[in-house]
C-alpha positions in Angstrom: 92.1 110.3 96.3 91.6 108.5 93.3 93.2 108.5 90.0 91.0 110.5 88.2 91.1 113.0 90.6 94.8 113.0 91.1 95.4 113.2 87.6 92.8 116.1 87.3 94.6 117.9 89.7 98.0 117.3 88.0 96.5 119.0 84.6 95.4 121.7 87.1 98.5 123.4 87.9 99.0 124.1 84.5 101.9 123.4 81.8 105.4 125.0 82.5 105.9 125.8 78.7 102.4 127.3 78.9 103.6 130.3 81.2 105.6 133.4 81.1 109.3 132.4 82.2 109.0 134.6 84.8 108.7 131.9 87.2 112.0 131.1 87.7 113.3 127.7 88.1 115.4 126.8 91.1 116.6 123.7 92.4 116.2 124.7 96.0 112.5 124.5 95.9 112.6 121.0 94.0 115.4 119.8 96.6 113.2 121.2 99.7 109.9 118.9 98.6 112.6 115.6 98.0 114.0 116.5 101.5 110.5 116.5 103.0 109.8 113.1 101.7 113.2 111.8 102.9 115.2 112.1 99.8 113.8 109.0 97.5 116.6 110.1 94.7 119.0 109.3 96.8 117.9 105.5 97.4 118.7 105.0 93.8 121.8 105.0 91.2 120.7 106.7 88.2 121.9 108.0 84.4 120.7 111.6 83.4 120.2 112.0 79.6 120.2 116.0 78.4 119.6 117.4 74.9 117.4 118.7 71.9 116.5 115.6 70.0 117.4 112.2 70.7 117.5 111.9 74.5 114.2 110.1 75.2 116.1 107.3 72.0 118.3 107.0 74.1 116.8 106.9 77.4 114.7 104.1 75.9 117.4 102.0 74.6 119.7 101.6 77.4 116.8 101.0 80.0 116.1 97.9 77.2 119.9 97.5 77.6 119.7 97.4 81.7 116.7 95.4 81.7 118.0 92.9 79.2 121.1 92.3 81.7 119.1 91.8 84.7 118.5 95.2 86.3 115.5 95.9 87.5 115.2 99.4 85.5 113.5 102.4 86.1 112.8 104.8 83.3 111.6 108.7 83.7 110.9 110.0 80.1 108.9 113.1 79.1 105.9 113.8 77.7 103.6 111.1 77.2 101.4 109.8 74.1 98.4 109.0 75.4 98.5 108.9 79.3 100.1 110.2 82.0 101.3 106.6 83.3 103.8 106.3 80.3 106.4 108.7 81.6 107.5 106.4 84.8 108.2 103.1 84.3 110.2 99.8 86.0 111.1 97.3 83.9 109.2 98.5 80.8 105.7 98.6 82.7 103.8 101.5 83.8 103.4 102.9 87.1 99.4 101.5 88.4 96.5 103.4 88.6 96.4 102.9 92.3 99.9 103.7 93.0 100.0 107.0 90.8 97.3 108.5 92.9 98.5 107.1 96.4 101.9 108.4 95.7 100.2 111.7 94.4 98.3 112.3 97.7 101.6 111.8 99.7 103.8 114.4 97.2 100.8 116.5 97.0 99.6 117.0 100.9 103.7 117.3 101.5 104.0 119.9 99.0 100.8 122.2 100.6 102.3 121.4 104.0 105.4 123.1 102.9 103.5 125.7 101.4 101.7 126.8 105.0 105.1 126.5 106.4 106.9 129.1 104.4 109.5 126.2 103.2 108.3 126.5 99.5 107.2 130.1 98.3 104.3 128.0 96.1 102.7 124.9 94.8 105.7 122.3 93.1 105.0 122.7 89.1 103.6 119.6 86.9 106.7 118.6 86.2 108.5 118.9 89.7 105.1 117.0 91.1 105.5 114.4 88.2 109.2 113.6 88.8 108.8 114.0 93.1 106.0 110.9 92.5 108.7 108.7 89.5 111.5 109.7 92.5 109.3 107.7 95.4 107.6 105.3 93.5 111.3 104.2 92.0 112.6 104.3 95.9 109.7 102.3 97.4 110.4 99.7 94.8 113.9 99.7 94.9 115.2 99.8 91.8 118.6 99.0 90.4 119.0 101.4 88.4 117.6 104.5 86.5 117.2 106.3 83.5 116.4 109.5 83.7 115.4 112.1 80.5 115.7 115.6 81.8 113.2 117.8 80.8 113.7 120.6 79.2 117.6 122.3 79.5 119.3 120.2 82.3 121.2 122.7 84.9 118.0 123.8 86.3 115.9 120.9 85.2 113.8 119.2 88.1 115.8 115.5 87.6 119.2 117.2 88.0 118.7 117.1 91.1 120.1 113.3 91.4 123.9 112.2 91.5 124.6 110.7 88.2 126.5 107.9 87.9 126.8 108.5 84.3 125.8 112.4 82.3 124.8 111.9 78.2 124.4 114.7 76.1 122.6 114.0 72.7 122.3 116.0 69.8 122.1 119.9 70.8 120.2 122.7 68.6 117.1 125.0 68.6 114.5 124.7 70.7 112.5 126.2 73.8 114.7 129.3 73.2 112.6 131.6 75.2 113.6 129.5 78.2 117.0 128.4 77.1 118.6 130.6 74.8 118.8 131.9 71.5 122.0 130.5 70.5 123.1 126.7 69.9 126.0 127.9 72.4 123.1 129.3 75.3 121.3 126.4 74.8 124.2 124.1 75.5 125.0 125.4 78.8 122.1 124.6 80.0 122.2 121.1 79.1 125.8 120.9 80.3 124.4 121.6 83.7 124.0 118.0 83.9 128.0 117.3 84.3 129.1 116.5 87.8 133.1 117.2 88.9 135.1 114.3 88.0 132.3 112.3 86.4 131.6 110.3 83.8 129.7 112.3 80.3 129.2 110.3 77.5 128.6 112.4 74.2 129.3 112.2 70.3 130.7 115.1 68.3 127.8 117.5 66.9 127.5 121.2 66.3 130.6 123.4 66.8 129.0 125.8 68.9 127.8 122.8 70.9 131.1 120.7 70.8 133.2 124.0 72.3 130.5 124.5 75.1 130.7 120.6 76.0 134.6 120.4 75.8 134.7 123.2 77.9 132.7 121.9 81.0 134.1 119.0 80.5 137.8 120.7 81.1 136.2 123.0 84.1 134.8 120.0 86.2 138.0 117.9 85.5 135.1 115.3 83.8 135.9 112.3 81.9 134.6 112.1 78.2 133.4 109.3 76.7 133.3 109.3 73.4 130.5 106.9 71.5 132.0 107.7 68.1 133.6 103.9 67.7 129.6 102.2 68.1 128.4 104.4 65.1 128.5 102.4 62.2 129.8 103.6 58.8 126.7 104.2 57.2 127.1 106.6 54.1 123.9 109.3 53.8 122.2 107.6 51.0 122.7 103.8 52.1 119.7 101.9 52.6 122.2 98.3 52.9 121.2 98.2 56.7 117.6 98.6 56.8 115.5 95.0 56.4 112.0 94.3 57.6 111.8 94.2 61.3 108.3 92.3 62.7 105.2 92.7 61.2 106.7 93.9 58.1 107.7 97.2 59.8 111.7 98.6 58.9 114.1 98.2 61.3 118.5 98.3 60.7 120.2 95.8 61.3 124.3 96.4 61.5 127.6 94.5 62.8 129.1 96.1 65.9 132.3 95.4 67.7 131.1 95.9 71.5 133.6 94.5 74.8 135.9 93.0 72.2 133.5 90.8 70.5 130.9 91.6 67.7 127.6 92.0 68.0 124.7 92.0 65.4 122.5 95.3 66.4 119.0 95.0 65.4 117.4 98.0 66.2 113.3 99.3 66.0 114.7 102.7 65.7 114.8 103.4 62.0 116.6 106.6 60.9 120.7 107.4 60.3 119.9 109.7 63.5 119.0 106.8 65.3 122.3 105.5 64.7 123.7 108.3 67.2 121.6 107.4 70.0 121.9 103.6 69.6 125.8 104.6 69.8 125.2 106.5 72.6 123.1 103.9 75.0 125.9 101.6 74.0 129.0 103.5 75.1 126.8 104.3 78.5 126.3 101.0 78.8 129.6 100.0 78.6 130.8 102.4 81.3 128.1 101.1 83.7 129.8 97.7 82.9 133.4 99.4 84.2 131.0 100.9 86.7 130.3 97.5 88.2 127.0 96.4 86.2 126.0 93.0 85.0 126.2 93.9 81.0 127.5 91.7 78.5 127.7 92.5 74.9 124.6 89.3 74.6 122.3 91.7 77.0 123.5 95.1 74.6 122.6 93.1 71.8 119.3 91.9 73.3 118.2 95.0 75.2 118.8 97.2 71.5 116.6 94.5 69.5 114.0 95.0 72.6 113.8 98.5 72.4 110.2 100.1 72.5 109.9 103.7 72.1 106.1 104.2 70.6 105.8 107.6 68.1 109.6 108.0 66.7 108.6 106.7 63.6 106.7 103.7 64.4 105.4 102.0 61.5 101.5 100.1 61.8 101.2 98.4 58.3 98.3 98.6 56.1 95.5 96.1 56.1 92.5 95.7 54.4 91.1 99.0 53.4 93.3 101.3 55.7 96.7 102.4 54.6 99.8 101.8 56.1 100.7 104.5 58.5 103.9 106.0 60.0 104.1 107.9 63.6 106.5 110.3 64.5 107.3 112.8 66.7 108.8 115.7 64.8 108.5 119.0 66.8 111.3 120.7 65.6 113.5 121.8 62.6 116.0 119.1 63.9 113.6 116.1 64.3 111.7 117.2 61.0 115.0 116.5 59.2 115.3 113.4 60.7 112.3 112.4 59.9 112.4 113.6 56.4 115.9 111.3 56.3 114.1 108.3 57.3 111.4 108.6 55.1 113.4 108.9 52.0 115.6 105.9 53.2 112.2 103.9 53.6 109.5 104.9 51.1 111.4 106.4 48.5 108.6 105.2 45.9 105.4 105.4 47.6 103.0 108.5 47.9 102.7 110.1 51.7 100.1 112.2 53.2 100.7 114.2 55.7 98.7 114.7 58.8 100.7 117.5 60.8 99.9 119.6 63.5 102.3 121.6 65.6 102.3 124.0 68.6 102.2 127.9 67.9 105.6 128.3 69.6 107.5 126.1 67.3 109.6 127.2 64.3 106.2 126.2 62.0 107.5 127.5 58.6 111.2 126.1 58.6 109.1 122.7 59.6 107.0 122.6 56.6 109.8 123.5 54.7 111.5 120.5 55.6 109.0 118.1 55.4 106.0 119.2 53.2 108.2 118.5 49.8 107.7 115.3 50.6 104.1 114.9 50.3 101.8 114.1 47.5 99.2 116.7 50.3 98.6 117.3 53.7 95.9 117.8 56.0 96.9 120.2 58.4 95.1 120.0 62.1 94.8 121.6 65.1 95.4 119.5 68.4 93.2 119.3 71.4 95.8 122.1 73.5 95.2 126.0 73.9 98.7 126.2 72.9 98.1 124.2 69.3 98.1 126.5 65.7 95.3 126.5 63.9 94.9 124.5 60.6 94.9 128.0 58.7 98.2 129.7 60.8 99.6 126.3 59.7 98.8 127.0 56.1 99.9 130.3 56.2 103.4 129.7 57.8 103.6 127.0 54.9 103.1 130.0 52.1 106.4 129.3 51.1 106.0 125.2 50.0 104.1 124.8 46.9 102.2 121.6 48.4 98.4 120.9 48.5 97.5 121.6 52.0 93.7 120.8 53.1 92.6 122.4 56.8 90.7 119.9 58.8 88.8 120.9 62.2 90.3 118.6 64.9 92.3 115.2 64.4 89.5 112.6 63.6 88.3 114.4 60.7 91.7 115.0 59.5 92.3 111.3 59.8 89.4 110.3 58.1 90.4 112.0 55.2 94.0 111.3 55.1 92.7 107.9 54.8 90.2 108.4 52.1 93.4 110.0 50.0 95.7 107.8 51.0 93.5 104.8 49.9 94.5 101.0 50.7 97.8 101.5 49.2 99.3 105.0 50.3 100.9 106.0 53.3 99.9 108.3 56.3 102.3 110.3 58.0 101.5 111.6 61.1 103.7 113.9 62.9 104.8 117.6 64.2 103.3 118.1 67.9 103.4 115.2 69.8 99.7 115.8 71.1 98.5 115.3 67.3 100.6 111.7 67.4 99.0 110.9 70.7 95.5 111.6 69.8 95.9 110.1 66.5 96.9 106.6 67.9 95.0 106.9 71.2 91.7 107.1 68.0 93.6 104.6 65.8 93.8 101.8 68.7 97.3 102.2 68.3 99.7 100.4 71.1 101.6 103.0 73.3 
């Protein structure tokens, strides 16, 4: 089969968000498929990161971490940019053309097989094909390590099947409640699902609602907490004294830290005071694998942090010539739109933004603009390329309440030919709300993923 094909028939079985939740979830039908292929999550030690906003941060900061100190490191993250490839990763590369589909044909043909037999009731979603073929293709290469961002919730999530030497829990609130809950408490649950008996979680205080349903499993499985509080640095909510230009001119922070008794200097790509939290939180996890028996110094923290690459959480491409400088970042939700309106305050106080945004009918649309649309001088809003995208004029509409200048553009290249006309050579583009709008804006930018 080749990729292509196998790819084709990965978009074919549909998206899992897409659906009714009727379709239950259940572990015993994701279990049954890894048994048939002779268990390839059990050839590997991993690290399962659960949560609303943050987690896929964090996954990619301690897989720097890992890598920096020597581990060969694979990382599972969720959903891609541009293509498929991105979301399963060893050592910071992505999985081959060649191998994606070969691995594909095997997960696929065992999954029909079990199909015909009566052992699965039907066809393995997207998701539980994607993470059966990151499984085998991490076991076949034998990995040290991984790093592993669940999904969507966590207790019935297809990566919860692994062992976890390490659970981390990042921030908690609204999202996906028609699959998770309608509560920050019902939502938390779920991602507490990730806790094993007597193992290790690693967390930093957040949300009441949140904090009571963490404590609590915590207590229940006789777990051991792990606090990240001590690697946050005391930065106040207005203070811009940690943020210097990074390479190319792009921000980054740059802070002191006391890690294993000696201080590091953390240099981090991941601008934002919520960044902060899940820097802290790959370091305390980090640290614990180091108890755990890992190679990691505070040098390869220090290293791995400053080597982080996590492409559209506020990436920054600078202007040039006649095109304005332009900031990336996924923000699709009311959490990550205020930490995106955070960062950009910290980092362009003075300059006029446009906004390029574009968001998915199920998300909380209107309490996003709200958030984020004072910001802007005006904003093109856009549909992306997905049956499940809002339209540039149910965009508008759930935006009545902002008293910005919104344009409506037909697809995402018209909308960023005119942000850029707007912008001119000295302006800044924001692009951001539905990850697919990010994605198709840098795939026709020639943006690096």
């Amino acid at each position: 089969m080749s990729y292509e094909t196998a790819v084709a028939r990965m978009y074919a079985l549909g998206h899992e968000l897409a659906q009714a939740p009727a379709r239950k979830f259940d572990l015993a039908h994701m279990r049954a498929l890894l048994g048939a292929l002779n268990h390839p999550e059990q050839r590997f030690p991993g690290v399962l990161i659960a949560g609303t906003n943050g987690k896929g941060s964090t996954a990619a900061t301690l897989a720097s971490i890992l890598r920096a100190s020597g581990l060969r490191t694979g990382l599972y993250t969720s959903p891609h940019l541009v293509r498929i490839n991105e979301r399963i990763r060893i050592n910071d590369v992505e999985i081959g053309d060649d191998d994606f589909a070969l691995i594909h044909d095997v997960v696929d043909r065992t999954a029909e097989r079990l199909v015909e037999e009566g052992e699965l009731p039907w066809h393995p979603s997207f998701f539980e094909m994607l993470t059966a073929i990151a499984f085998e293709y991490f076991a076949q290469n034998k990995i040290d390590i991984a790093v592993l961002e669940v999904g969507m919730g966590g207790r019935l999530d297809a990566t919860n099947v692994v062992e976890p030497l390490v659970s981390v829990i990042t921030d908690i609130s609204l999202d996906h409640q028609q699959f998770l809950g309608n509560t920050v408490a019902e939502i938390a649950r779920e991602k507490v699902g990730i806790i094993r008996r007597g193992g290790a979680v690693v967390t930093l205080p957040q949300q009441a609602q949140a904090n009571d349903v963490i404590g609590n499993a915590i207590l229940d499985l006789e777990a051991r907490g792990v606090n990240a509080v001590p690697y946050v640095p005391p930065v106040s909510p207005a203070s811009s004294e940690y943020l210097v230009p990074g390479t190319g001119g792009a921000p980054m922070l740059r802070y002191p830290l006391q890690v294993m008794d000696k201080e590091i200097t953390v240099e981090t790509p991941l601008v934002g005071r919520h960044q902060l939290r899940n820097v802290a939180l790959a370091v305390a996890t980090a640290e614990e694998l180091s108890k755990q028996g890992f190679a990691i110094t505070p040098e390869s923290i220090e290293r791995g942090i400053r080597e982080t690459h996590w492409p559209g959480r506020f990436q920054v491409v600078p202007g040039m010539d006649s095109a304005p400088e332009y900031v990336f970042d996924v923000a699709h939700n009311p959490a990550g739109a205020w930490a995106l309106r955070s960062a950009l305050s910290l980092c362009y106080e003075d300059r006029q933004l446009t906004f390029v945004f574009g968001a998915m009918r199920d998300k909380a649309i209107s309490e996003m603009t709200e958030i984020l649309f004072p910001l802007a001088d005006r904003v093109i809003a856009t549909p992306a390329d997905n049956p499940r995208s809002a339209t540039a004029e149910e965009i508008r509409q759930a935006a009545a309440r902002t008293s910005t200048d919104i344009e409506a553009a037909g697809d995402v290249a018209s909308a960023l030919e005119r942000a850029r006309v707007l912008a001119g050579p000295r302006g800044v583009v924001v692009i951001t709300g539905s990850i697919y709008i990010v994605g198709e804006a840098m795939r026709r930018l020639g943006v690096r993923v």
